[in-house]
TIBA-231477 format. One record per residue (C-alpha): residue number from 1; residue in three letters; chain; x, y, z. Coordinates in steps of 0.1 Angstrom, whole numbers. Example, Ala and Ser with C-alpha at 12.3 -4.5 7.8 and 13.67 -1.06 7.14 Angstrom:
! TIBA-231477
{num = 1 | residuo = ALA | cadena = A | c1 = 123 | c2 = -45 | c3 = 78} $
{num = 2 | residuo = SER | cadena = A | c1 = 137 | c2 = -11 | c3 = 71} $
This chain:
! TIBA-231477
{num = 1 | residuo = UNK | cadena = A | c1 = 67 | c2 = 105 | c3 = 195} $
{num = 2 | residuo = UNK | cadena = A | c1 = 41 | c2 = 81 | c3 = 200} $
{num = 3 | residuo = UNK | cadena = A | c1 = 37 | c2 = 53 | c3 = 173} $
{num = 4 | residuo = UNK | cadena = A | c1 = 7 | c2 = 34 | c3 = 163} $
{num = 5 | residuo = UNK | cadena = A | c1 = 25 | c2 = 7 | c3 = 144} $
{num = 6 | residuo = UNK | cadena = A | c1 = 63 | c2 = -7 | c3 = 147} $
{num = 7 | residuo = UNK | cadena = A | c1 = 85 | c2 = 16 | c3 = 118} $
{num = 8 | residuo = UNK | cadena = A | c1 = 93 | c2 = 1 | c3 = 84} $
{num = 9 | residuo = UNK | cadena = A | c1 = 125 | c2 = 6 | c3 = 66} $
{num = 10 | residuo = UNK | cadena = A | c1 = 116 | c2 = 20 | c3 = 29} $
{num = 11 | residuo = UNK | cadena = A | c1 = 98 | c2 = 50 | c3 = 44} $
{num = 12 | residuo = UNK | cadena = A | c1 = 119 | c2 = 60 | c3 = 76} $
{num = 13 | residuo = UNK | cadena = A | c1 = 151 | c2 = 75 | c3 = 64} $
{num = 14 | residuo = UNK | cadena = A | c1 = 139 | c2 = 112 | c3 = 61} $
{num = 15 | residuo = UNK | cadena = A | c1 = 112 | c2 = 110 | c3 = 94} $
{num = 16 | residuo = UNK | cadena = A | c1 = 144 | c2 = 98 | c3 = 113} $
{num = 17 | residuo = UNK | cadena = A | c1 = 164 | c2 = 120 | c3 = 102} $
{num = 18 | residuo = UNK | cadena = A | c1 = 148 | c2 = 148 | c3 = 110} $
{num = 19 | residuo = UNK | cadena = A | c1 = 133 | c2 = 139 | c3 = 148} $
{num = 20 | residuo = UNK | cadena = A | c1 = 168 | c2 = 126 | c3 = 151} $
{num = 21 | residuo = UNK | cadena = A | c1 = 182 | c2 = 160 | c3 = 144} $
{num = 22 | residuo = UNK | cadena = A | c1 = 157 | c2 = 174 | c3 = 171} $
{num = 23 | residuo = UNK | cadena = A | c1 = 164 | c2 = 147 | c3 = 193} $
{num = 24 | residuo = UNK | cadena = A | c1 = 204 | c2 = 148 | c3 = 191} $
{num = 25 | residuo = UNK | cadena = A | c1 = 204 | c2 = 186 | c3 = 202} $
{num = 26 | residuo = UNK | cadena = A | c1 = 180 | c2 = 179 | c3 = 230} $
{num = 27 | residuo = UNK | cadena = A | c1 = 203 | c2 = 152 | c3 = 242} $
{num = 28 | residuo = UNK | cadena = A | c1 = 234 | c2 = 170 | c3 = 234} $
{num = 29 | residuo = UNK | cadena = A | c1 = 260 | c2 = 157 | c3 = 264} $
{num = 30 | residuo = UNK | cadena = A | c1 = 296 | c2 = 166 | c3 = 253} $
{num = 31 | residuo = UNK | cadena = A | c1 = 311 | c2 = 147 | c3 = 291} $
{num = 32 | residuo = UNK | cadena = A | c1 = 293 | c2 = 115 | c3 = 285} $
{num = 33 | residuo = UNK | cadena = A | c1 = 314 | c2 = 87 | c3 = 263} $
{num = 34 | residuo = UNK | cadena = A | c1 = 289 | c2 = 63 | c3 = 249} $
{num = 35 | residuo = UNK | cadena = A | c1 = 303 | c2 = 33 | c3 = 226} $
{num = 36 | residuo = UNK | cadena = A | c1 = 287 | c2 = 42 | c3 = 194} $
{num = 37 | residuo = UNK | cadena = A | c1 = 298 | c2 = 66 | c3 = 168} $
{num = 38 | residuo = UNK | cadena = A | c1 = 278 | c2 = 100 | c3 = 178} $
{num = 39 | residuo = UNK | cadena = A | c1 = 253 | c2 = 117 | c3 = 156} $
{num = 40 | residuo = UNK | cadena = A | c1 = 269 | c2 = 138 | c3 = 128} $
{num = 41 | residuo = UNK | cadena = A | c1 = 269 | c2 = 172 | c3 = 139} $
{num = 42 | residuo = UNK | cadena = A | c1 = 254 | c2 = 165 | c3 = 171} $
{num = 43 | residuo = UNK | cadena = A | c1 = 282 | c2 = 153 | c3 = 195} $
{num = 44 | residuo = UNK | cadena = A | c1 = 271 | c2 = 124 | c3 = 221} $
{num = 45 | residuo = UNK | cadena = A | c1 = 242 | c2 = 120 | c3 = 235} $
{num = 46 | residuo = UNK | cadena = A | c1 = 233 | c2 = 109 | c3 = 272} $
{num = 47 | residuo = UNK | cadena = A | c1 = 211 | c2 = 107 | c3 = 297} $
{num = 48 | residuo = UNK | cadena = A | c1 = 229 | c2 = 119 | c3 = 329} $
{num = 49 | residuo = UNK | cadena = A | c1 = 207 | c2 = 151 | c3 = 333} $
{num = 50 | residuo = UNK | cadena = A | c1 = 217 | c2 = 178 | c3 = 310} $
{num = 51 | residuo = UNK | cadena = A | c1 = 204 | c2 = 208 | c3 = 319} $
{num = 52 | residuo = UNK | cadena = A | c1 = 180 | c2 = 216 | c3 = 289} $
{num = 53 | residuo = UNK | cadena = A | c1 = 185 | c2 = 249 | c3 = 264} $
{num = 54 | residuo = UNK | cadena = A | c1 = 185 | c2 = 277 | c3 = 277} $
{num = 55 | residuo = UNK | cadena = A | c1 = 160 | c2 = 304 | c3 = 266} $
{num = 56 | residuo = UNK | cadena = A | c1 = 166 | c2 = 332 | c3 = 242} $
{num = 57 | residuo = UNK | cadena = A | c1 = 178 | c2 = 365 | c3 = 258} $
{num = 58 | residuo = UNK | cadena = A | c1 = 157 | c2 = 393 | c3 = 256} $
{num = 59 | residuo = UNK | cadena = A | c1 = 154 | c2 = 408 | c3 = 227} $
{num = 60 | residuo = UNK | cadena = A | c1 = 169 | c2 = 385 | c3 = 211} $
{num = 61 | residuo = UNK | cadena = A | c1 = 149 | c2 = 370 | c3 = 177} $
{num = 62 | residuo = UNK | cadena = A | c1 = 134 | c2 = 338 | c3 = 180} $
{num = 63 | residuo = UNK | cadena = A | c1 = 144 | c2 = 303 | c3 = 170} $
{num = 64 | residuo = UNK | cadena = A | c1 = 133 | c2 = 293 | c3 = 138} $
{num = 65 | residuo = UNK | cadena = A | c1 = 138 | c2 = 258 | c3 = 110} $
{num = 66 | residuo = UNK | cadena = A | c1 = 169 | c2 = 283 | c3 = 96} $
{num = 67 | residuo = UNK | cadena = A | c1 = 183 | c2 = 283 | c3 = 123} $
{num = 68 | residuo = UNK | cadena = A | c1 = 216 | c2 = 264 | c3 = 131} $
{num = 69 | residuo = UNK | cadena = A | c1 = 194 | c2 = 242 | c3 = 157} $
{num = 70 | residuo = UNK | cadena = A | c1 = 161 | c2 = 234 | c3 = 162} $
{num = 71 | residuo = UNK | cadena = A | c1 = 133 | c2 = 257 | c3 = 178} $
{num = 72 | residuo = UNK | cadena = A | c1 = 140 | c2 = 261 | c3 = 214} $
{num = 73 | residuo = UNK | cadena = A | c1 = 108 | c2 = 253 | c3 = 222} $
{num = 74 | residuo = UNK | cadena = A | c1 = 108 | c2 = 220 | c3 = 204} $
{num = 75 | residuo = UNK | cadena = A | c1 = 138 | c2 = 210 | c3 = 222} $
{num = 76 | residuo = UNK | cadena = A | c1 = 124 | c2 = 217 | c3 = 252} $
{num = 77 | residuo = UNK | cadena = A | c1 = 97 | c2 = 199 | c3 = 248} $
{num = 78 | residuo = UNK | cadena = A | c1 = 115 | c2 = 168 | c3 = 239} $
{num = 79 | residuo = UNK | cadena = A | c1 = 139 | c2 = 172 | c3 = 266} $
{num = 80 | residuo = UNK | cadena = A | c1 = 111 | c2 = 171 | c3 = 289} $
{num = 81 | residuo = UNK | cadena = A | c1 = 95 | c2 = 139 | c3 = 274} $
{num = 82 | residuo = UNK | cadena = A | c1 = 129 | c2 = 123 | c3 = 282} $
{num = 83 | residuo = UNK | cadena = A | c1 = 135 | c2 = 136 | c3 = 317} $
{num = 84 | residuo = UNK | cadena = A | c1 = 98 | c2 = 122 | c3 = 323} $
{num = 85 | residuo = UNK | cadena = A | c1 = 109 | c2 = 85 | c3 = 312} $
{num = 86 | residuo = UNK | cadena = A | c1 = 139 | c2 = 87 | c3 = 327} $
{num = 87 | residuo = UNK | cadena = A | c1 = 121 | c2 = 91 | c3 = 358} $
{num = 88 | residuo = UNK | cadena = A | c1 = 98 | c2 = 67 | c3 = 351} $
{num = 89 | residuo = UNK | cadena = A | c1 = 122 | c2 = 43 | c3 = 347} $
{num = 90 | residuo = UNK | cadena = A | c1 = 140 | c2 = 47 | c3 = 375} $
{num = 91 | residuo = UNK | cadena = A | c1 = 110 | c2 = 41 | c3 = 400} $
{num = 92 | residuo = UNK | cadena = A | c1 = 98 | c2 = 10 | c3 = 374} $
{num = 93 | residuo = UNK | cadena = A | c1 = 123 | c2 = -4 | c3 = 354} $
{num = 94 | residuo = UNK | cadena = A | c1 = 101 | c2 = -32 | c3 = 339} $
{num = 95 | residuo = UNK | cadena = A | c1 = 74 | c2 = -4 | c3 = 324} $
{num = 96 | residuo = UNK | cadena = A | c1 = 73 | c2 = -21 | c3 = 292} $
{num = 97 | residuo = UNK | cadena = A | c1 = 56 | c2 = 13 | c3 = 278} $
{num = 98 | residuo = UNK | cadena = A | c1 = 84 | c2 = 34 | c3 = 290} $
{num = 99 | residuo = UNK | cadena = A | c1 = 108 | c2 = 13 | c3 = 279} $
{num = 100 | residuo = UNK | cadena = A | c1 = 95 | c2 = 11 | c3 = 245} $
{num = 101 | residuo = UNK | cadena = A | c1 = 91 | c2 = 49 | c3 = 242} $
{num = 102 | residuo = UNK | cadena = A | c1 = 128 | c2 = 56 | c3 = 253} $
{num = 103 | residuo = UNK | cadena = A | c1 = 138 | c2 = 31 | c3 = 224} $
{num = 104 | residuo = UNK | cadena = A | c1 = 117 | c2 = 49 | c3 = 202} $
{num = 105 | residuo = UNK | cadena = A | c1 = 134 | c2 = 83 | c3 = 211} $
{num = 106 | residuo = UNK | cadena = A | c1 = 168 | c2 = 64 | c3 = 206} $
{num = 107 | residuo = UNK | cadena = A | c1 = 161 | c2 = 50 | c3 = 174} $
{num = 108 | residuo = UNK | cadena = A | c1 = 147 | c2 = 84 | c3 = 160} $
{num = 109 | residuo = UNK | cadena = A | c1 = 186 | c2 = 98 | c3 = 170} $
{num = 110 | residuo = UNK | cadena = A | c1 = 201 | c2 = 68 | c3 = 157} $
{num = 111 | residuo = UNK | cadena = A | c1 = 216 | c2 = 54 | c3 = 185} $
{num = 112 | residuo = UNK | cadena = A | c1 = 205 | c2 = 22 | c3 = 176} $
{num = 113 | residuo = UNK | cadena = A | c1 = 228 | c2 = 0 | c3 = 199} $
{num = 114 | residuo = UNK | cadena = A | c1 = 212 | c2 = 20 | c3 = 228} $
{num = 115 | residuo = UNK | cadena = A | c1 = 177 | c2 = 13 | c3 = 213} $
{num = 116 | residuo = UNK | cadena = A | c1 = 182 | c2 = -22 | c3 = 207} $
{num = 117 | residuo = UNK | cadena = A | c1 = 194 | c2 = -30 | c3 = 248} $
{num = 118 | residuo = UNK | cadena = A | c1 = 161 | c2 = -7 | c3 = 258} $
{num = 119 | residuo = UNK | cadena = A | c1 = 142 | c2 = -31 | c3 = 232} $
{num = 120 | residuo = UNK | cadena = A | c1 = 149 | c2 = -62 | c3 = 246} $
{num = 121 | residuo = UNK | cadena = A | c1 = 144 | c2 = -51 | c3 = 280} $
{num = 122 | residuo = UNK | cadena = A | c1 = 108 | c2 = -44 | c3 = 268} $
{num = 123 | residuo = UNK | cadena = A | c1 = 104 | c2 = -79 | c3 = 255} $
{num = 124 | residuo = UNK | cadena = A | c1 = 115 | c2 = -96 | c3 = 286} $
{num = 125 | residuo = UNK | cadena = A | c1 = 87 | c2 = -79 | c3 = 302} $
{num = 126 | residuo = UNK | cadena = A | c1 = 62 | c2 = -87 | c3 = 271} $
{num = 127 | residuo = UNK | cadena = A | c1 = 79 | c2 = -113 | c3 = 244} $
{num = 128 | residuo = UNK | cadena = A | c1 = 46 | c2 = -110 | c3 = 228} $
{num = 129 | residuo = UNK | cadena = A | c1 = 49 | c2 = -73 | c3 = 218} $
{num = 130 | residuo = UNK | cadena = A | c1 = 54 | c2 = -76 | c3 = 176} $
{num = 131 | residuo = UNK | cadena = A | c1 = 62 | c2 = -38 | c3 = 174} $
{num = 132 | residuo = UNK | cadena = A | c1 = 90 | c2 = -37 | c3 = 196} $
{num = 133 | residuo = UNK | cadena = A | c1 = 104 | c2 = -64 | c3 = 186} $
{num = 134 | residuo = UNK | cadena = A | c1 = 104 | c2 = -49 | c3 = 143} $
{num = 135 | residuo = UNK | cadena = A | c1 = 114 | c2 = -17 | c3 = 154} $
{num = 136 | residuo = UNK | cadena = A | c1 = 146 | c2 = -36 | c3 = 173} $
{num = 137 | residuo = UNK | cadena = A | c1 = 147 | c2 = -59 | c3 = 143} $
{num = 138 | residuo = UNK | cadena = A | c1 = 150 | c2 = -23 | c3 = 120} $
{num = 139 | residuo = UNK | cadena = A | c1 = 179 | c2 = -13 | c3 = 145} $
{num = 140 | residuo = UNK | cadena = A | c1 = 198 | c2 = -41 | c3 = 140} $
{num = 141 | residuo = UNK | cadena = A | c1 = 199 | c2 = -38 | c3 = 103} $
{num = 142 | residuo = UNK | cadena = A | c1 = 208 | c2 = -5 | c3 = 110} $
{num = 143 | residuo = UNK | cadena = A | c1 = 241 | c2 = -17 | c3 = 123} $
{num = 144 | residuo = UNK | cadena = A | c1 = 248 | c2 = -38 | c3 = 99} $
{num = 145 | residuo = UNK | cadena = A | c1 = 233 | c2 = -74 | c3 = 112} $
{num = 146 | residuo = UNK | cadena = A | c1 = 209 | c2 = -81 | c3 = 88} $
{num = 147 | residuo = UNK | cadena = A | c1 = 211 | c2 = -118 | c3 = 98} $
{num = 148 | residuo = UNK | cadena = A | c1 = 199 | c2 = -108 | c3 = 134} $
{num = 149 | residuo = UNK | cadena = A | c1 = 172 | c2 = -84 | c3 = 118} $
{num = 150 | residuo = UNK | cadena = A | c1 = 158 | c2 = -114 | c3 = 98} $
{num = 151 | residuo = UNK | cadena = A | c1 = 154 | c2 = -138 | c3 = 126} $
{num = 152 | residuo = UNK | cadena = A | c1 = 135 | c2 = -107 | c3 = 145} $
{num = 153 | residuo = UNK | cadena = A | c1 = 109 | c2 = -102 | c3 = 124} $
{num = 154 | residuo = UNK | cadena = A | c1 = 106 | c2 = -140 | c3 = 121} $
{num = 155 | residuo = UNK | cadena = A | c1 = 97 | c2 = -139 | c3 = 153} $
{num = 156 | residuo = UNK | cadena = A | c1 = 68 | c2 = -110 | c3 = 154} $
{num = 157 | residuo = UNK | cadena = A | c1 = 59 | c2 = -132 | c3 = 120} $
{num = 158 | residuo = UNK | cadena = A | c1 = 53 | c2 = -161 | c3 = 141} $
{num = 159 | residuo = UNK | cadena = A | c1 = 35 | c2 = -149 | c3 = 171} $
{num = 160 | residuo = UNK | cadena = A | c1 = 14 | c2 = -129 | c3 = 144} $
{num = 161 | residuo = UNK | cadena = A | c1 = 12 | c2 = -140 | c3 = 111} $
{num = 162 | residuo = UNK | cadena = A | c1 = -7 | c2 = -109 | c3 = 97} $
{num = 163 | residuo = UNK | cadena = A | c1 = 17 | c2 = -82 | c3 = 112} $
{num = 164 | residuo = UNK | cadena = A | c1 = 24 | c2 = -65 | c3 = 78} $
{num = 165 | residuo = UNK | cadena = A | c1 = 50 | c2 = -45 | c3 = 89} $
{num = 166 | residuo = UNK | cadena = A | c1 = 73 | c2 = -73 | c3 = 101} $
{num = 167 | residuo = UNK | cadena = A | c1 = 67 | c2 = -93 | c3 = 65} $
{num = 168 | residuo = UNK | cadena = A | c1 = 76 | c2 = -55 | c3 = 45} $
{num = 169 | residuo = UNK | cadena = A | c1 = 107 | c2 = -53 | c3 = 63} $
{num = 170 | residuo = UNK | cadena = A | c1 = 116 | c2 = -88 | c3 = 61} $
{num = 171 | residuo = UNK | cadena = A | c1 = 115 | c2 = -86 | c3 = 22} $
{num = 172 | residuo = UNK | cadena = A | c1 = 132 | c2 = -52 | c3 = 23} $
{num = 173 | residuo = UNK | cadena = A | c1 = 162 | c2 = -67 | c3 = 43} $
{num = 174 | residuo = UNK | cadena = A | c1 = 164 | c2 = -102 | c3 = 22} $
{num = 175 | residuo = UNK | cadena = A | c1 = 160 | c2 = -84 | c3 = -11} $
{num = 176 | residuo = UNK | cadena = A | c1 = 188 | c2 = -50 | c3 = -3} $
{num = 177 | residuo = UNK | cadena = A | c1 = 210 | c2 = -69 | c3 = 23} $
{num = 178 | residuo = UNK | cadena = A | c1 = 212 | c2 = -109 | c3 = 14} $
{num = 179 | residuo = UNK | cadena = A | c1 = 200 | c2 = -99 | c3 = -17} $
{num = 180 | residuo = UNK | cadena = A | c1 = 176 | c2 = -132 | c3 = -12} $
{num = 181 | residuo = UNK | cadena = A | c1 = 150 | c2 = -128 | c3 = -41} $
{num = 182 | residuo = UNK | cadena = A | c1 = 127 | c2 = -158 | c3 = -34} $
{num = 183 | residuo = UNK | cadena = A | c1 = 123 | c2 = -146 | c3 = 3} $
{num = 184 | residuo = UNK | cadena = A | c1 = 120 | c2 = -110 | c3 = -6} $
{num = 185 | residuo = UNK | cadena = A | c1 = 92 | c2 = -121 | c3 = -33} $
{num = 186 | residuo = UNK | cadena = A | c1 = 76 | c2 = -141 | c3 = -5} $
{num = 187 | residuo = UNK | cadena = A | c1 = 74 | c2 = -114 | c3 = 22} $
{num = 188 | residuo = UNK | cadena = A | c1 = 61 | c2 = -89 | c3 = -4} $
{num = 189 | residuo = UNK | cadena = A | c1 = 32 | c2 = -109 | c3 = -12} $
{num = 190 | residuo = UNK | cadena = A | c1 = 25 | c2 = -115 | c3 = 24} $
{num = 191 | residuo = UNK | cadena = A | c1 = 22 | c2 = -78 | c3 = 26} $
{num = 192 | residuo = UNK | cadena = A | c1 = -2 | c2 = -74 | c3 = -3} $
{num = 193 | residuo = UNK | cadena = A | c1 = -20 | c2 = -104 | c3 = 6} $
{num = 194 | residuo = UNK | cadena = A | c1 = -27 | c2 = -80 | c3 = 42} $
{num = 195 | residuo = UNK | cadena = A | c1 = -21 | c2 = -48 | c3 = 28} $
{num = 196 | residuo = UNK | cadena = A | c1 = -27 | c2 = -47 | c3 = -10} $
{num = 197 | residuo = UNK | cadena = A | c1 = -33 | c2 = -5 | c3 = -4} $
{num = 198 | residuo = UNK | cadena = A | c1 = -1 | c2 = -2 | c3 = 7} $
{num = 199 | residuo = UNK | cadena = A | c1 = 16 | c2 = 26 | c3 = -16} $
{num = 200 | residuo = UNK | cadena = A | c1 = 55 | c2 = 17 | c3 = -19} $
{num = 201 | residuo = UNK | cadena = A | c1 = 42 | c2 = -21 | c3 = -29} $
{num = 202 | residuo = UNK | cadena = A | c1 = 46 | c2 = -12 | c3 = -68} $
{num = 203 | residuo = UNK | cadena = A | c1 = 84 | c2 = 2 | c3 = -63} $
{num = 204 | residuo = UNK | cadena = A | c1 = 90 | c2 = -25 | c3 = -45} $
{num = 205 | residuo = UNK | cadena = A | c1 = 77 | c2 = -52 | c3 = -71} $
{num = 206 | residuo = UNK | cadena = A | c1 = 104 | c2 = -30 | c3 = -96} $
{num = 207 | residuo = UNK | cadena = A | c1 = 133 | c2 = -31 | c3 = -76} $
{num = 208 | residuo = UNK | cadena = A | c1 = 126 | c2 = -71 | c3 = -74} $
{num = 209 | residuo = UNK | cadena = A | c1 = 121 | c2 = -75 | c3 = -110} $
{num = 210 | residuo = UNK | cadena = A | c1 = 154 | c2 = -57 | c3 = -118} $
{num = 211 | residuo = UNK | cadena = A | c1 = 168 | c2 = -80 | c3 = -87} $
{num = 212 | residuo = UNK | cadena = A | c1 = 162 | c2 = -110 | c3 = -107} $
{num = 213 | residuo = UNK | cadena = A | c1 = 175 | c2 = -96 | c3 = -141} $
{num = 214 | residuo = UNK | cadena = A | c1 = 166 | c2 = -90 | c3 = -180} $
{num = 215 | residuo = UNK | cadena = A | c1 = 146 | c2 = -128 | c3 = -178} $
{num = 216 | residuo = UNK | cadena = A | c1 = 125 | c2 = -119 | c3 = -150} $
């Protein structure tokens, strides 16, 4: 679950879909009402203590990716990581690190509204930290405030003007959500400007061109 670099949008959809499948069983708390729509399939999620799956009976053939769940073992695992934050947090809830990882587990199961609060509890401790700040930024689009998203990554942009990720998603929220060509254009040649390797910079120069039309 650890991240080396704050998420971008273009590439996330299938990676969080498919932690967030592993994380939504793991987290699987039928008794606890949170405000957000649950997870499809999944039912709420919570952190009130759940006791985590139980293991296979004897005998009894082992979990596997075709199953209706996810390995036991992998949702063990990640239930653990959880219980360990949860804990941490409790006896330090300024850990900026521990903060940040429980968003990170939130926004892999697409509780974003959940994410976002644990985000900005981060940044109160450390303003400063550009990676939590785009991966909030990310949630927010995610729930439909791109507006709020923008002025995010504005933000990382200006306490670090070569944060690559912050410009990518910046163009990928003005260009698909305000549909904003000129600041899209902008933000994607920031990113080649820093990043000119970066793979998905070619489909994103399409999409653009067909953006501005037939005269572009």
């Amino acid at each position: 679950m650890n991240r080396d670099h704050a998420r971008f949008l273009v590439s996330g959809i299938l990676f969080g879909f498919l932690v967030g499948y592993v994380i939504a069983y793991a987290l699987y708390e039928p008794r606890v009402k949170q405000v957000a729509d649950p997870v499809p399939e999944a039912g709420n999620l919570g952190m009130s203590g759940a006791a985590p799956p139980a293991a296979p009976a004897a005998g009894a053939p082992p979990a596997s990716a075709g199953a209706e769940g996810p390995p036991t073992q992998v949702m063990e695992e990640v239930f653990r990581q959880l219980t360990a934050l949860k804990a941490a947090l409790e006896k330090n809830p300024r850990d900026e690190a521990t903060l940040v990882r429980l968003a990170n587990f939130y926004q892999d199961a697409g509780k974003f509204d959940q994410a976002v609060a644990l985000y900005r509890r981060a940044l109160e401790v450390r303003p400063e930290n550009v990676d939590a700040r785009t991966d909030m930024g990310i949630c927010l689009r995610e729930m439909g405030r791109p507006d709020e998203a923008i002025a995010e990554f504005r933000k990382s942009i200006a306490s670090d003007p070569r944060h690559w990720q912050s410009w990518l998603n910046l163009g990928i929220v003005s260009l698909f959500d305000k549909h904003d060509a000129a600041a899209a254009e902008a933000a994607f040649g920031k990113v080649e400007e820093i990043n000119p390797a970066y793979p998905e910079l070619p489909s994103l120069k399409e999409a653009l061109r067909r953006a501005r039309g037939p005269a572009s």
